[in-house]
Backbone as ProteinMPNN parsed JSONL, in Angstrom:
{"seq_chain_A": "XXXXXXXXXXXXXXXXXXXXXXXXXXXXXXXXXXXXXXXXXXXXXXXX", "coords_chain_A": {"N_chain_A": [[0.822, -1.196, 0.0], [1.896, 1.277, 0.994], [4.01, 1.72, -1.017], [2.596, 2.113, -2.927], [1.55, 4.885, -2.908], [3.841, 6.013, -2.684], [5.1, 5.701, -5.112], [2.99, 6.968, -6.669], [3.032, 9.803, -5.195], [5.797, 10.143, -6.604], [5.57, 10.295, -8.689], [3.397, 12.14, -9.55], [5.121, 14.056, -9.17], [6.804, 14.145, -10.987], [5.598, 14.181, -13.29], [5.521, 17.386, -13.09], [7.184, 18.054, -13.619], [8.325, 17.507, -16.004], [6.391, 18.757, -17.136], [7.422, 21.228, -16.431], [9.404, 21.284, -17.959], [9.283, 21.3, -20.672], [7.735, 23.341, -20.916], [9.499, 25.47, -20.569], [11.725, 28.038, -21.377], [14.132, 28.863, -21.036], [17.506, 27.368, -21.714], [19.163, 26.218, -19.976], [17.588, 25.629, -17.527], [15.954, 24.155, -18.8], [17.497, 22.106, -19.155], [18.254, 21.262, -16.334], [15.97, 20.558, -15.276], [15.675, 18.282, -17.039], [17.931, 16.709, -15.761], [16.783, 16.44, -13.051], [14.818, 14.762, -13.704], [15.563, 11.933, -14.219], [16.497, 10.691, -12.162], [14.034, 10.7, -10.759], [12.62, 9.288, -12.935], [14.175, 6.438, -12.428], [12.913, 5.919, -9.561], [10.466, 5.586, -9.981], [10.599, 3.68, -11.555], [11.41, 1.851, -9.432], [14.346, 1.175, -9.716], [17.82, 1.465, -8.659]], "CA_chain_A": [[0.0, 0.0, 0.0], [2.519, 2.298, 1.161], [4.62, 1.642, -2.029], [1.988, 2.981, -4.313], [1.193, 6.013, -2.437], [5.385, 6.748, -2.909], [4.996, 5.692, -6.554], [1.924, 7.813, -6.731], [3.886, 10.993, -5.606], [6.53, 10.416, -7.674], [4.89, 9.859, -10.737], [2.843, 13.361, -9.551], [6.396, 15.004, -9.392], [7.937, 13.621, -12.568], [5.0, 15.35, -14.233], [5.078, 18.417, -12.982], [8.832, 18.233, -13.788], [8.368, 17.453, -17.094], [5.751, 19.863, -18.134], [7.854, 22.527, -16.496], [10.871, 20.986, -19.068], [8.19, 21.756, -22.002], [7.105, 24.764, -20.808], [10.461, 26.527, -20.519], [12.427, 28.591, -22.614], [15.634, 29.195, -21.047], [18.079, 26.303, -22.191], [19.906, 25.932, -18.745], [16.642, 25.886, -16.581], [15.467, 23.052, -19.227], [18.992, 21.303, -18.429], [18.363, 21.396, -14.941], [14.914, 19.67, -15.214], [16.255, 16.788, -17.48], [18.725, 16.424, -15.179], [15.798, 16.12, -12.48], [14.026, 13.555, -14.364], [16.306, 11.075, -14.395], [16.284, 10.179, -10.868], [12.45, 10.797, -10.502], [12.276, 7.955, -13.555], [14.688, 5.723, -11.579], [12.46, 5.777, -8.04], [9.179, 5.654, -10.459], [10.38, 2.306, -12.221], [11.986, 1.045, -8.711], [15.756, 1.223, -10.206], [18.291, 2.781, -8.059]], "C_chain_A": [[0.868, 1.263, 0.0], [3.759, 2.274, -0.717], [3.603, 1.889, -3.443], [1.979, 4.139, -4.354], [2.603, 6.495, -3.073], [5.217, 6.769, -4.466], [3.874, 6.647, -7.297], [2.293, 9.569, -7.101], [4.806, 11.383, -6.559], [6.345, 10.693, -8.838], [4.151, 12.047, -10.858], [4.249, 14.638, -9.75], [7.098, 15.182, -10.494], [6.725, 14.362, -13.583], [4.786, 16.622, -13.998], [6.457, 18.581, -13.698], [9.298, 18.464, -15.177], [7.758, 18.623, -17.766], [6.656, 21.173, -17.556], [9.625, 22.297, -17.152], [10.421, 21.597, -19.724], [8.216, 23.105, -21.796], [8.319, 26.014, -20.519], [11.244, 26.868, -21.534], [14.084, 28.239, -22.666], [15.992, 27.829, -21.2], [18.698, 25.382, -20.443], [18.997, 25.689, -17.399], [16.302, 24.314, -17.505], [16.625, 21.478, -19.224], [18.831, 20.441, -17.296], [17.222, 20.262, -14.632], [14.896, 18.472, -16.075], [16.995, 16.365, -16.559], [17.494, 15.442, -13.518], [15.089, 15.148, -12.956], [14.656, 12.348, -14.147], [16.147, 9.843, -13.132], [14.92, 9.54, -10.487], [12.005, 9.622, -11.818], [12.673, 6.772, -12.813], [13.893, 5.0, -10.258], [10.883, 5.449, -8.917], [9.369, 3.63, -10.958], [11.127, 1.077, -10.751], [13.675, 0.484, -8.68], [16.566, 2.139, -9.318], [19.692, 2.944, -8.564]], "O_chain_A": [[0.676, 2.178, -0.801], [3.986, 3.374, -1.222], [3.902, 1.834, -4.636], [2.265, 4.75, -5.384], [2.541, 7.347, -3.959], [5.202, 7.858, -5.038], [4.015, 6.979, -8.475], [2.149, 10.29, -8.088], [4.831, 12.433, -7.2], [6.948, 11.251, -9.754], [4.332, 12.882, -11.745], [4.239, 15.733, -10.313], [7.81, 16.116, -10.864], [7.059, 15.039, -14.555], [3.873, 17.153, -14.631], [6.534, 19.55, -14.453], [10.201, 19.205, -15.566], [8.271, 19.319, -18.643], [6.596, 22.185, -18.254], [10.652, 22.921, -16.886], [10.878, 22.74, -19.739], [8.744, 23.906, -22.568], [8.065, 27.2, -20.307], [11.464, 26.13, -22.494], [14.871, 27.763, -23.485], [15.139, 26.981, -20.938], [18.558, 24.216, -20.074], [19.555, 25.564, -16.308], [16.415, 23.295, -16.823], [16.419, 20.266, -19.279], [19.14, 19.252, -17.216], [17.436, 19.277, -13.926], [14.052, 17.618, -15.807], [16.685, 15.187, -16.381], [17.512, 14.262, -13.167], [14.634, 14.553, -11.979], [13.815, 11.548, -13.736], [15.83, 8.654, -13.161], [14.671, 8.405, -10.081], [10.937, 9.05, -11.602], [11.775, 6.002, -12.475], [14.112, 3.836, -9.921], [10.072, 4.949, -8.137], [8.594, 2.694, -10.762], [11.319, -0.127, -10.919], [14.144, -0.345, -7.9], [16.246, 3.315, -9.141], [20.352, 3.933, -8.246]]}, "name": "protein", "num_of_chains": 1, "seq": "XXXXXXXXXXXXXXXXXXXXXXXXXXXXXXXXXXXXXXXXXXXXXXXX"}
C-alpha cells in the first residue's frame, strides 16, 4: 500500500517536472529539469 502512495507521488512530481521541461524557454533551466528527471524515472520504475 505504502509503495503505491510513494509511486503515486513520484509519478505526480515527474510530471510536474516534465511539463515545467516543455514549458520553458531558457536552455539551462530546461537542463536542470532533465537532469531532475532522471532520478524521478529511476524511483518511479523502482531502479536505483
Amino acid at each position: 500500500m505504502i509503495t503505491w502512495i510513494y509511486r503515486g507521488v513520484v509519478l505526480l512530481v515527474l510530471v510536474l517536472v516534465a511539463l515545467d521541461l516543455f514549458g520553458e524557454r531558457d536552455r539551462r533551466k530546461q537542463l536542470v529539469a532533465a537532469i531532475v528527471l532522471v532520478p524521478l524515472v529511476l524511483r518511479l520504475l523502482m531502479l536505483k
